[in-house]
C-alpha positions in Angstrom: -21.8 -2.6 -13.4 -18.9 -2.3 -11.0 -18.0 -5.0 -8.7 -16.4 -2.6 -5.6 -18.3 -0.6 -3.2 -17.0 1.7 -1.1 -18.2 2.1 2.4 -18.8 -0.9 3.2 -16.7 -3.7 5.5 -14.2 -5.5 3.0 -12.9 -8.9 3.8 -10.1 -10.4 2.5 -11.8 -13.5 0.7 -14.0 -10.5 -0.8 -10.8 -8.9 -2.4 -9.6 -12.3 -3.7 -12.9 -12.6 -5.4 -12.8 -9.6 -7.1 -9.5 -10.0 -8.4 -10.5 -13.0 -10.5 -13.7 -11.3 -11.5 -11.8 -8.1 -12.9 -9.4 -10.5 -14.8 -12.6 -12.0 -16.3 -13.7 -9.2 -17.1 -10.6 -6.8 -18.3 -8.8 -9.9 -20.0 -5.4 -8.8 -21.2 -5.8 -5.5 -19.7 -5.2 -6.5 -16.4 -2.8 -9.1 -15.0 -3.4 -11.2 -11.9 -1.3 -13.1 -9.9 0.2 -14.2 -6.5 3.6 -13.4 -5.6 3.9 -15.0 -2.3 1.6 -16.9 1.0 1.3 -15.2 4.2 2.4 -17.4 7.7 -1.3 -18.7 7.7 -1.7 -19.5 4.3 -3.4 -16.7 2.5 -2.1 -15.5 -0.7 -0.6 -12.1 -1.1 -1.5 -10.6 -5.0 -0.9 -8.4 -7.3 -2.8 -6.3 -10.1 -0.8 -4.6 -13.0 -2.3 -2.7 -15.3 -1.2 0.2 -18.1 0.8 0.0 -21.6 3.6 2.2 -20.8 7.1 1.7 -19.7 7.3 4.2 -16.9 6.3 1.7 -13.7 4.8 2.5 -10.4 4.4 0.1 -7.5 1.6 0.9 -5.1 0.9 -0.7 -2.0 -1.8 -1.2 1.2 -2.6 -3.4 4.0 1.2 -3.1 5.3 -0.4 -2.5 8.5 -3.3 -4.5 9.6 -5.6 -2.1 11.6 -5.3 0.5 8.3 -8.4 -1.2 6.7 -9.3 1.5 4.6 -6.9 1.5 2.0 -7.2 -2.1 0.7 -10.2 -1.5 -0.3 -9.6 1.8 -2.0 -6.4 0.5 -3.8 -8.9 -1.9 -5.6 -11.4 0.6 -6.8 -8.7 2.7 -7.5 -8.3 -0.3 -10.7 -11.3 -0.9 -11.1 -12.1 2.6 -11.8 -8.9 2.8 -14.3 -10.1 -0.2 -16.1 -13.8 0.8 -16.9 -12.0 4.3 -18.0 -10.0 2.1 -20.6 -13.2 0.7 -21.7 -15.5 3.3 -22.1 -17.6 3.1 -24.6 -18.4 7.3 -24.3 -15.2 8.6 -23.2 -15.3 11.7 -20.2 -12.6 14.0 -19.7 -11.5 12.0 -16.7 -11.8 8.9 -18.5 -9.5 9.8 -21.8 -6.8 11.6 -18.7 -6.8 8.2 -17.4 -6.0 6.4 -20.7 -3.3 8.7 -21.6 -2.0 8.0 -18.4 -1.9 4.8 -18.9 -0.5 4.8 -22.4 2.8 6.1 -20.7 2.4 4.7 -16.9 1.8 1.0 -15.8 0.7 0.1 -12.2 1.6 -2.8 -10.5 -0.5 -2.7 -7.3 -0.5 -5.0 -4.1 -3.6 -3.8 -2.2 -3.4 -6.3 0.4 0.4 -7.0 2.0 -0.7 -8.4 5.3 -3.5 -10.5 4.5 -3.3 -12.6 8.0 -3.2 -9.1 10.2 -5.6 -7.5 8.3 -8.3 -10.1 9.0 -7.5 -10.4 12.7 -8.1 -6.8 12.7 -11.4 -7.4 11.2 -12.5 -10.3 12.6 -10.4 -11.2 15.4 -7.8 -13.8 16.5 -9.8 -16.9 15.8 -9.6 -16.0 11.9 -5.9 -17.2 12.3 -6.1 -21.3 11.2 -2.8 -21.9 13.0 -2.8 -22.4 16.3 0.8 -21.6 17.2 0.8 -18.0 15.8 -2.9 -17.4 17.1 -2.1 -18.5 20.8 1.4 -16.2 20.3 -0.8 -13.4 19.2 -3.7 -13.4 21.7 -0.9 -13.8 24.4 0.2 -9.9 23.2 -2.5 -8.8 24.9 -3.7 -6.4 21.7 -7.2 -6.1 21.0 -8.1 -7.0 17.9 -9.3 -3.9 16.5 -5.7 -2.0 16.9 -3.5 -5.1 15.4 -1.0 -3.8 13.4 1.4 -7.0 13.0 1.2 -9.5 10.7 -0.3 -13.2 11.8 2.7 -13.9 13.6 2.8 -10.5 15.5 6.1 -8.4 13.7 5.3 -5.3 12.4 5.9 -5.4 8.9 6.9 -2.0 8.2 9.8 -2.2 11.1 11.2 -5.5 9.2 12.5 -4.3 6.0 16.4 -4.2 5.8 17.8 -0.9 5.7 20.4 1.3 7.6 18.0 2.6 10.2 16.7 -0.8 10.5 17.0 -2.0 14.5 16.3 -5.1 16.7 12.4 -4.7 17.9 12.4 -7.6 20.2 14.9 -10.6 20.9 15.6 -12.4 17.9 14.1 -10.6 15.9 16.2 -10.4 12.1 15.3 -8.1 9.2 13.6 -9.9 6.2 12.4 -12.4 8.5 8.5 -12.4 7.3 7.1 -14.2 4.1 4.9 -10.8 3.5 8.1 -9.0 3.7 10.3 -11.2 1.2 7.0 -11.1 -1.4 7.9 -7.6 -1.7 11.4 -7.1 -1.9 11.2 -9.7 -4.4 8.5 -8.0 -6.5 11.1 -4.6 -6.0 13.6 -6.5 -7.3 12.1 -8.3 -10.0 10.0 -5.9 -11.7 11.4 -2.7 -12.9 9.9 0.0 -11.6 10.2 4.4 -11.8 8.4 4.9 -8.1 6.8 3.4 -5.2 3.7 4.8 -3.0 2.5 3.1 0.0 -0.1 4.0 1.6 -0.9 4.0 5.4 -3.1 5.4 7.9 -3.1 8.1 9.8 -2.8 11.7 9.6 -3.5 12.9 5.9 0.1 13.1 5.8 2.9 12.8 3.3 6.9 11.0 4.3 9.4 11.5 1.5 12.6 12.2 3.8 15.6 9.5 3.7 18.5 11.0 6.3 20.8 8.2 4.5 20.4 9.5 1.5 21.6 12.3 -0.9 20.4 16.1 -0.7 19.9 15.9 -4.7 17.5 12.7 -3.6 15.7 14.3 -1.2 15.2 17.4 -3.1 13.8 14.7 -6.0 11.3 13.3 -3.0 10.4 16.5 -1.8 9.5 18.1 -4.9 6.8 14.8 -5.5 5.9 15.4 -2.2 4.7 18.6 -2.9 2.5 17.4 -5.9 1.2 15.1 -4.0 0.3 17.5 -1.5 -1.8 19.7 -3.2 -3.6 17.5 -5.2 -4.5 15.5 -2.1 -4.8 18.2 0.8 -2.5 16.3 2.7 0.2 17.6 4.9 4.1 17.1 4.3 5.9 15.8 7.0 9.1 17.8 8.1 12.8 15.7 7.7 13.2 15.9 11.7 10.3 13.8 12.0 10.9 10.9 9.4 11.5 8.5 12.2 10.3 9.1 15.7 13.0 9.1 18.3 13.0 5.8 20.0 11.8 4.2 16.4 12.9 1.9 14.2 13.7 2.3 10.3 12.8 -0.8 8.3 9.9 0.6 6.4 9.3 -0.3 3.2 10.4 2.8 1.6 13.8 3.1 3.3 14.0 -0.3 1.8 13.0 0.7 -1.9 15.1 3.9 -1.8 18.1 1.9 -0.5 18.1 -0.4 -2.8 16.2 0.7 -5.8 17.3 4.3 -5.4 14.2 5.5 -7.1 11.6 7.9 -5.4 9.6 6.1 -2.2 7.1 7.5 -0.2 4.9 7.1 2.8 1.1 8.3 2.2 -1.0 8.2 5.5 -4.9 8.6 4.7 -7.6 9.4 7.2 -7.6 12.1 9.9 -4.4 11.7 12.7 -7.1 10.9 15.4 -9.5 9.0 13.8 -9.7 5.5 15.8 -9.6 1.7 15.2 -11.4 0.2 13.4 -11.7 3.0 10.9 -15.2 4.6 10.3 -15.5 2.9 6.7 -17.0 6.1 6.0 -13.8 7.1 5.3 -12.9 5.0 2.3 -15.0 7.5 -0.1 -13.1 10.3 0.9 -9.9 8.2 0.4 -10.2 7.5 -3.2 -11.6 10.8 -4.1 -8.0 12.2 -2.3 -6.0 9.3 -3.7 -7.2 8.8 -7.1 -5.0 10.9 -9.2 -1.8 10.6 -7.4 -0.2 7.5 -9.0 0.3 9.3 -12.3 1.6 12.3 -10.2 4.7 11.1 -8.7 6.9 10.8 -11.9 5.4 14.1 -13.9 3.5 17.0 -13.3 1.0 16.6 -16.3 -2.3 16.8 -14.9 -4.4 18.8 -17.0 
């Protein structure tokens, strides 16, 4: 019996839960643990699972209104771990374990645990009262809260060279979500890194900093990506908006890590907040495969 259902609302104690119960569960196939505490206390975690040597981070929850892919993120393992474990194996479920045989996954499905809650629940989920006066004073509703609990967007505060002041005082590495996971980049070796967003069915691989040989790297995973998923590949002109900021965590990884980083945005470009959470079925089913596709082309 599987503990995740899609379609359904998906709150953050919900996620913890299931967490512990998959470890229960999976044992030594899966490891569990928390790599760093939000501004209001919640813990940020992380899943890895596979046998191989060839790693791939995968995030969600970067931005708090982007509730679907949380949710699909942890199906996404829990569906990899009954594969393992199958007692009469499918096609799909002996790709998955040769996958994993060569691949391991370390997964964060939940970056922003304090923004994605007040985007489910409102500002009263937020215990302190300094950062939830500071973020009902923004005048946001609830629903289209993209910031963390203590109102910076995340994926604007990652040092990198197009990274740029936001608002006064604002300083690059600033946030606790943000440190978790440069320190998880930086402690655990790692091949690739896929984050995934919302909106647009749309793919970012383009780094104007970097190399033409690592672009042309990026853009050929792109275009995997892309046609397994159906999802559109950004052109290099519009990597960053005019008027935007850098400081998203994949200028950061490629900066530093100089492996291959991209930006995946599920849902449709006009869908609106909150998201119909009829779209976290379609999200997996685009999404499932892709992890083992942005290092080699070897679906079968």
């Amino acid at each position: 019996m599987s503990y995740i259902t899609l379609n359904q609302w998906y709150y953050y104690d919900d996620l913890i839960s299931d967490c512990k119960r998959l470890k229960e569960r999976y044992g030594d196939l899966l490891e569990f643990s928390v790599v760093g505490t939000s501004h209001d206390h919640r813990d940020i975690v992380m899943l890895t699972i596979g046998k191989g040597t060839k790693n791939v981070i995968l995030t969600a929850g970067v931005h708090a209104r982007e509730t679907t892919n949380p949710v699909v993120l942890m199906k996404m393992v829990e569906s990899y771990l009954e594969a393992m474990t199958k007692k009469q194996p499918t096609h799909d479920s002996i790709k998955i374990v040769k996958y994993l045989d060569e691949y391991s996954l370390t997964v964060l499905p939940l970056v922003n645990p304090d923004g994605y809650m007040i985007a489910l629940r409102g500002f009263n989920i937020i215990r302190n009262d300094e950062i939830r006066l500071h973020c009902k004073s923004l005048n946001i509703p609830y629903q289209e809260w993209k910031y963390n609990g203590r109102g910076v967007d995340l994926n604007r505060n990652f040092p990198s060279v197009l990274w740029k002041e936001c608002f006064p005082g604002d300083r690059a590495g600033s946030e606790n979500e943000t440190k978790a996971l440069m320190q998880v980049f930086h402690s655990i070796p790692s091949e690739a890194f896929l984050d995934f967003h919302s909106r647009g069915r749309m793919i970012y691989y383009y780094r104007e900093q970097l190399s033409d040989e690592y672009n042309s790297h990026q853009h050929e995973i792109a275009v995997r990506l892309a046609k397994k998923s159906g999802y559109v590949i950004v052109q290099p002109d519009k990597e960053v908006e005019d008027g935007d900021s850098g400081g998203n965590t994949v200028h950061y990884y490629s900066e530093q890590i100089k492996k291959p980083a991209l930006t995946l945005e599920t849902v449709y470009e006009y869908a609106k907040f909150p998201l119909d959470l009829k779209n976290q079925r379609k999200t997996f089913d685009e999404i499932y495969w892709l992890p083992f596709l942005c290092l080699d082309d070897k679906e079968e």
